[in-house]
C-alpha positions as CSV (number, residue, x, y, z in Angstrom):
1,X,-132.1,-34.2,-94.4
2,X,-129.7,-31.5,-95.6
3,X,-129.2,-28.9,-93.4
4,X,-128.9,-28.4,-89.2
5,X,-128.5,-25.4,-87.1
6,X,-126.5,-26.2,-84.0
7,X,-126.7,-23.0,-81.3
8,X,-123.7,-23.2,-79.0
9,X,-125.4,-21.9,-75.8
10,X,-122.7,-23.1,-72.8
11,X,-121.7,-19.6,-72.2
12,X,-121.6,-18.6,-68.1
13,X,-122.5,-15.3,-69.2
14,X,-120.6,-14.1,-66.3
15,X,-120.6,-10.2,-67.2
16,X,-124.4,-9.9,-66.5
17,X,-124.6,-12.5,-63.6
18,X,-127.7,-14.1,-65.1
19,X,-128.2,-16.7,-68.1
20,X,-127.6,-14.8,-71.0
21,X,-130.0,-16.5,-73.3
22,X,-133.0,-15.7,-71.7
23,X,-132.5,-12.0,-71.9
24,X,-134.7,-9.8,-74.2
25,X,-134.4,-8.0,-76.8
26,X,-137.8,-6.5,-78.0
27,X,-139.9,-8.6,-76.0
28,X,-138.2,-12.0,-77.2
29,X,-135.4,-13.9,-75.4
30,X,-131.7,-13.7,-77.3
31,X,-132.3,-18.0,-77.9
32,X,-135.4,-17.3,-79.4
33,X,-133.8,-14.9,-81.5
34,X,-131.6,-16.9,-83.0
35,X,-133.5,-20.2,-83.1
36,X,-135.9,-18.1,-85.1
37,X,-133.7,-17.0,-87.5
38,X,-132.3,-20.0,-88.5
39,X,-136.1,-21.9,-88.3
40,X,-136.9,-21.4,-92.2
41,X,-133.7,-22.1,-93.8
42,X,-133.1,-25.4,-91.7
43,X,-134.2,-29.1,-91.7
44,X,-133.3,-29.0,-87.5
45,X,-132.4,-26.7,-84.6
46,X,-129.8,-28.7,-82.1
47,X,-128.9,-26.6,-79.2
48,X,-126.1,-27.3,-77.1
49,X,-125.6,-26.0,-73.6
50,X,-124.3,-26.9,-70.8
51,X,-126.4,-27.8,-67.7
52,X,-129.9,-29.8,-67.8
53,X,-130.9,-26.1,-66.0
54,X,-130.3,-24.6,-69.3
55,X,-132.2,-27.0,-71.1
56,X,-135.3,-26.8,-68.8
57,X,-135.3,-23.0,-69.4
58,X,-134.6,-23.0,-73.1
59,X,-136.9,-25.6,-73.8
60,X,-139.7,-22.9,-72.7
61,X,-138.0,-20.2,-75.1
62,X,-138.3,-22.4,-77.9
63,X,-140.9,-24.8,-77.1
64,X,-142.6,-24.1,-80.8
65,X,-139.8,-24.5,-82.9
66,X,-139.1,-28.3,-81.7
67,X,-135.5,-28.1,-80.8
68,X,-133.2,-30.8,-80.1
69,X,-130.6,-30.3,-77.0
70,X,-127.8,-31.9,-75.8
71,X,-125.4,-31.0,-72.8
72,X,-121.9,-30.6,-73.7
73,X,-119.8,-34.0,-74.3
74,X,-116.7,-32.6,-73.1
75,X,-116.8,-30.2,-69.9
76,X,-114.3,-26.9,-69.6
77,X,-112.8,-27.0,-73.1
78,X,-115.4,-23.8,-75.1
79,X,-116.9,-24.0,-78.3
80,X,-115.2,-26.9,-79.8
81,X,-116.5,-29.2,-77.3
82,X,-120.4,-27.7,-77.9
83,X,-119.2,-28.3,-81.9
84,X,-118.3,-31.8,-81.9
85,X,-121.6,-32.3,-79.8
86,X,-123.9,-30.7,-82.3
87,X,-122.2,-32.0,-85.2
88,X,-121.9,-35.7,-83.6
89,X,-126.0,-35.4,-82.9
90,X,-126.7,-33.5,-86.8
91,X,-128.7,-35.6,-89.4
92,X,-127.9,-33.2,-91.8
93,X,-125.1,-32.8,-94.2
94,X,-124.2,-29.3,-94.3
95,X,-124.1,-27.9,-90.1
96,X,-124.4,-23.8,-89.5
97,X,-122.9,-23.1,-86.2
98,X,-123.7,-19.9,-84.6
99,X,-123.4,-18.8,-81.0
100,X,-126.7,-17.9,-78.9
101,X,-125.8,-14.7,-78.7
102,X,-126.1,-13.1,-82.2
103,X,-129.9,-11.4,-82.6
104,X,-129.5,-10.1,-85.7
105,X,-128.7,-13.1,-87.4
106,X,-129.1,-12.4,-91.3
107,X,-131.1,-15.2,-93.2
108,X,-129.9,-14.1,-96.5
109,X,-126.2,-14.9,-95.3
110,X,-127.3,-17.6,-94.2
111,X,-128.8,-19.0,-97.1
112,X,-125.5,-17.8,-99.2
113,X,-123.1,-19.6,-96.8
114,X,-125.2,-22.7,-97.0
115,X,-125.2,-22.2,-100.9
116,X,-121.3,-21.4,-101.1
117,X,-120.9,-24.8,-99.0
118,X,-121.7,-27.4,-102.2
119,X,-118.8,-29.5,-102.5
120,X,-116.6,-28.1,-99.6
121,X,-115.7,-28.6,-96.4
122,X,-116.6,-25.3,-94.9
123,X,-117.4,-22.0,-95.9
124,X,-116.5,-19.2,-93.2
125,X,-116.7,-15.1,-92.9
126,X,-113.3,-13.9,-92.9
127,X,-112.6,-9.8,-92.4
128,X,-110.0,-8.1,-94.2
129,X,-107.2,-8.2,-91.1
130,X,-107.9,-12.0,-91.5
131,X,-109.9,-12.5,-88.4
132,X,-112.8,-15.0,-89.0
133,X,-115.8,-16.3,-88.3
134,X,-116.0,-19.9,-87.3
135,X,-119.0,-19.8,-85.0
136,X,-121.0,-18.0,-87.9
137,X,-120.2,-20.5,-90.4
138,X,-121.2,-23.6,-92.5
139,X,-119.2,-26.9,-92.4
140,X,-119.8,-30.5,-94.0
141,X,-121.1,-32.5,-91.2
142,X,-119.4,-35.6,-90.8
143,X,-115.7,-34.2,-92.6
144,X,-116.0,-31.8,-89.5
145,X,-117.3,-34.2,-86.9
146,X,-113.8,-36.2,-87.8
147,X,-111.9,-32.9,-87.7
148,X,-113.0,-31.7,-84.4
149,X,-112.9,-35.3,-82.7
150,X,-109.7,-35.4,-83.9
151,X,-108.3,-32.3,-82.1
152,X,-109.9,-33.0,-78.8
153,X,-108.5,-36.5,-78.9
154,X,-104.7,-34.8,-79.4
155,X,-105.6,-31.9,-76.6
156,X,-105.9,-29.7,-79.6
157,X,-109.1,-27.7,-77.7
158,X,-108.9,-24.2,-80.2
159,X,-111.8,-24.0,-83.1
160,X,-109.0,-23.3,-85.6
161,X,-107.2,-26.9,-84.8
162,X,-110.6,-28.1,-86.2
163,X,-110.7,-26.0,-89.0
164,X,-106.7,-26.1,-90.2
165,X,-108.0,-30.6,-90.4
166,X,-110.5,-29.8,-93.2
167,X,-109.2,-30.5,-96.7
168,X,-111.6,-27.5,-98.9
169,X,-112.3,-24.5,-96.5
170,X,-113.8,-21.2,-98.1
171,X,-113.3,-18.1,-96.7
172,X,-116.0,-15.4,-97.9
173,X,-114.5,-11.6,-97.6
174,X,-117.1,-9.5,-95.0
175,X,-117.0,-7.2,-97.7
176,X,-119.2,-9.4,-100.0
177,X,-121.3,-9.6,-96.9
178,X,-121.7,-6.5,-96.5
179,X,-123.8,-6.1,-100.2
180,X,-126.3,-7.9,-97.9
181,X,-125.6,-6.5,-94.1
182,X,-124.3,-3.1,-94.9
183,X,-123.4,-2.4,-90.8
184,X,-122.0,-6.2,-90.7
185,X,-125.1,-6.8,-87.6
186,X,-125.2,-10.3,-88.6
187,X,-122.1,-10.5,-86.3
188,X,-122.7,-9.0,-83.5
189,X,-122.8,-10.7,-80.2
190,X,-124.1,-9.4,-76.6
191,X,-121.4,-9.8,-74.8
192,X,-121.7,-7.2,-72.3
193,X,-124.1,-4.6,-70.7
194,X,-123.3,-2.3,-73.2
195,X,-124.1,-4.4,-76.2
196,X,-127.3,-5.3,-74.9
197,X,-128.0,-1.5,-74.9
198,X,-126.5,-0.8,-78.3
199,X,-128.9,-4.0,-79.9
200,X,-132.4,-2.8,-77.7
201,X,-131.7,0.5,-79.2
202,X,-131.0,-0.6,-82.6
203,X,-134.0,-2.9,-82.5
204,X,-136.2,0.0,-81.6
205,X,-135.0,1.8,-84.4
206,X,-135.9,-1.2,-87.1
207,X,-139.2,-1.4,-85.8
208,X,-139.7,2.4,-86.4
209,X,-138.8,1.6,-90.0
C-alpha cells in the first residue's frame, strides 16, 4: 500500500454550535466532501476525530467509502495529536493530511503533492508571505510518525515542531498551484457562518457551469 488519506476531524466547531462535519454543502455533508475527494487517488481513508459520537455520525456520512477511524491518542493538544494518530494507524508510505473542513479539495493537487513527495520527507503549500500549508500536505509516513512522536514527547504540541524534525521538506510556491486552482479554493476551510455561505454560493455557481 502506498498512499493514505488521514482527515483530521476533532474540531468543536464552536462558531456554529453544531458538528461541523455533517453540514452541507450541495446536498452532501463537508466529511463526505472531503473523503470523496481524496477516494480515487488513495489506497485508504483514516479519519480521526475526537469522540466515539463523532465516529457514530461519520461513519453514516461515509459508510460507502470504507473509512477507518480512530479517536484522538492525545486529548487537548490540536492537530498534531489527530497527526501522530493517523500517521501511527497509516499502512501507507506517503500520508495526505487535510482537515475536514476543505470542500473543494482539488484532486489534481493532490495527485502533484503526492508526486513531488518521491524521495522526501514532505512536500507542503507554502504562500508567498511564507505562511504554509501543513494540514494540506503530503509527508513520508513513518519519518513523520517519529517526528511528531517526538515533539509530543518533549511538550513540543505546534505542527511546525513536527515539521522543523524532518530531514527533506519541499515547499511548493501557491503560485504553481494556482496553474491548477486559479482562485486557490483547494484551501479554503468553513470556518465560520460566513464561509459556509461564500462555499454554498460558489458551489451553486459550478453546478450552473
Amino acid at each position: 500500500m502506498d498512499r493514505t488519506a488521514i482527515i483530521l476531524a476533532g474540531g468543536f466547531s464552536s462558531r456554529f454550535g453544531s458538528d461541523k462535519g455533517i453540514l452541507k454543502i450541495a446536498d452532501k455533508s463537508l466529511i463526505l466532501h472531503v473523503a470523496d475527494s481524496v477516494s480515487s487517488i488513495v489506497d485508504e481513508i483514516i479519519i480521526v476525530t475526537n469522540s466515539k459520537k463523532k465516529i457514530k455520525k461519520y461513519t453514516k456520512e461515509v459508510f460507502d467509502l470504507k473509512a477507518n477511524f480512530f479517536l484522538d491518542l492525545y486529548k487537548g493538544i490540536g492537530p498534531l495529536a489527530g497527526a501522530l494518530t493517523g500517521l501511527k494507524n497509516a499502512k501507507g508510505e506517503y500520508s495526505l493530511i487535510v482537515p475536514f473542513d476543505t470542500p473543494f479539495l482539488s484532486k489534481k493537487i493532490l495527485s502533484l503533492l503526492f508526486n513531488l513527495c518521491r524521495d522526501k520527507s514532505a512536500v507542503i503549500p507554502r504562500w508567498p508571505n511564507d505562511h504554509i500549508e501543513p494540514l494540506h500536505a503530503v509527508y513520508r509516513t513513518i519519518e513523520t510518525l517519529n517526528a511528531a512522536t517526538d515533539a509530543i514527547s518533549k511538550q513540543e504540541t505546534q505542527l511546525r515542531a513536527m515539521i522543523q524534525r524532518l530531514n527533506n521538506v519541499f515547499y511548493i510556491s501557491t503560485e504553481i498551484i494556482k496553474k491548477f486552482d486559479p482562485k486557490l479554493r483547494t484551501f479554503l476551510n468553513i470556518n465560520s457562518p460566513t464561509d459556509l455561505a461564500r462555499a454554498k454560493e460558489y458551489s451553486k455557481q459550478r453546478l450552473k457551469k
